[in-house]
C-alpha positions in Angstrom: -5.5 14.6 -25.7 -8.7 13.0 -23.5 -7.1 10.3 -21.2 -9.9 7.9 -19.4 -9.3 5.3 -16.8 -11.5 2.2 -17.2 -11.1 -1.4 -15.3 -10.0 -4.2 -17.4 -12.7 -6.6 -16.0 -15.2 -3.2 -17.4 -17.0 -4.2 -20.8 -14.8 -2.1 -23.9 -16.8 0.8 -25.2 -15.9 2.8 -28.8 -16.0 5.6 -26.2 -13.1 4.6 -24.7 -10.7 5.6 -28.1 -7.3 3.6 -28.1 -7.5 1.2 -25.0 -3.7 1.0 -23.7 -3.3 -1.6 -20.9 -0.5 -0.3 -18.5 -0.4 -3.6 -16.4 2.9 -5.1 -16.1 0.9 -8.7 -15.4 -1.9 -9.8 -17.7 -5.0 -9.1 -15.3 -6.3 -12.8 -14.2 -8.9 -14.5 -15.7 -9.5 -11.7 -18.7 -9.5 -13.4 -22.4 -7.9 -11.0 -25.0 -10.2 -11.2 -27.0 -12.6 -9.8 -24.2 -10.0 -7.3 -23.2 -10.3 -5.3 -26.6 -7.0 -3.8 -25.7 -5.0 -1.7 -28.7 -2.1 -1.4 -27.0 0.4 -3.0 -23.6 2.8 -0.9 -22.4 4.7 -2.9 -19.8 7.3 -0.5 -19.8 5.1 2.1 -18.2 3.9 -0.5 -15.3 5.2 0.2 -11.5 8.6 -2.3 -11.4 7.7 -5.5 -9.8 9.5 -4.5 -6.6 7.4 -1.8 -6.2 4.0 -3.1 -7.2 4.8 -6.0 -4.4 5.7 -3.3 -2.0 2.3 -1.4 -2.4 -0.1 -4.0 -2.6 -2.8 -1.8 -3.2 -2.7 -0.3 0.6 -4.5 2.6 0.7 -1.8 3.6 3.5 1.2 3.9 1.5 -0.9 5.5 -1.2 1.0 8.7 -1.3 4.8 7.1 -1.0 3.4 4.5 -3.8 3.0 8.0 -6.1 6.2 9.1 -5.2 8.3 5.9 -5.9 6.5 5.4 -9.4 6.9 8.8 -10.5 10.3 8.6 -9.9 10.4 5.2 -12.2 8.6 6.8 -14.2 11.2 9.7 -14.5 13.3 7.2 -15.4 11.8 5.9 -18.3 11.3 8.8 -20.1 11.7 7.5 -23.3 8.3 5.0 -22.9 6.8 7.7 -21.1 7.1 9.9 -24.5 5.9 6.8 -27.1 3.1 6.3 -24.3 2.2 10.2 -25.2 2.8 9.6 -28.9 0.7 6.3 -28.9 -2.4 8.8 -27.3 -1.3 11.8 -29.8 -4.5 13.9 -29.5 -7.3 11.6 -30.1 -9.4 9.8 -26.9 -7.4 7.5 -25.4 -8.3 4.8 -22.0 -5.5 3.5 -19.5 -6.8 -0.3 -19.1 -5.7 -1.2 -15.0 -6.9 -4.7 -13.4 -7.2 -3.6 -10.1 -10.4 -3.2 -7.9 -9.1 0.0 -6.4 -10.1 2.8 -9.0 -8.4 5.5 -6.6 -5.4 4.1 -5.9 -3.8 2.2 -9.1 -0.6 2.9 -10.9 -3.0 4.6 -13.9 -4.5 7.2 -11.7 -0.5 7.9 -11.5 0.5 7.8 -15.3 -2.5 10.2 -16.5 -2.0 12.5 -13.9 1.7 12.4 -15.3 0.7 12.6 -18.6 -1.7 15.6 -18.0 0.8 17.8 -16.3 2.5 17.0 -19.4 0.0 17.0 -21.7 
């Protein structure tokens, strides 16, 4: 299993394999069509709540990590179809956010390849 990160607003490449968007909002101003995305697993996404309370700061980077992995913990189940889904072909985690360091995907594949 080969797990990429890519930016939605970033052009869709056969490279990229199965393109899973783990968003729990549709990223603004992106046509689906554009988005060439295979897959969206809300379930996956940081709660609302939470997302609110990080607001991609930098500074609560590291507490941001902890709350969502223990979300994530939670949702085991969705966390195992998210691994099914990517099986052990190429697979990308689709994020919206500028921040390509500190995003709720950088999270989920880290997650997925302690896992993996």
């Amino acid at each position: 299993m080969e797990i990429r990160l890519k930016r939605a607003y970033e052009a869709p490449a056969a490279s990229d394999g199965t393109r899973i968007l783990v968003d729990r909002l549709w990223p603004r101003g992106l046509k689906k069509a554009d988005a060439a995305i295979d897959h969206w697993e809300k379930e996956v996404a940081p709660s609302d709540a939470l997302r609110r309370w990080f607001g991609h700061d930098p500074a609560k980077w590291e507490e941001f990590r902890k709350r969502y992995r223990a979300e994530l913990a939670g949702k085991a189940e969705a966390v195992a179809d998210l691994r099914q889904r990517i099986g052990k072909g190429q697979a990308t985690l689709v994020y919206g956010a500028r921040d390509e360091a500190h995003n709720q995907a950088v999270v989920l594949k880290e997650l997925l390849d302690e896992r993996g």
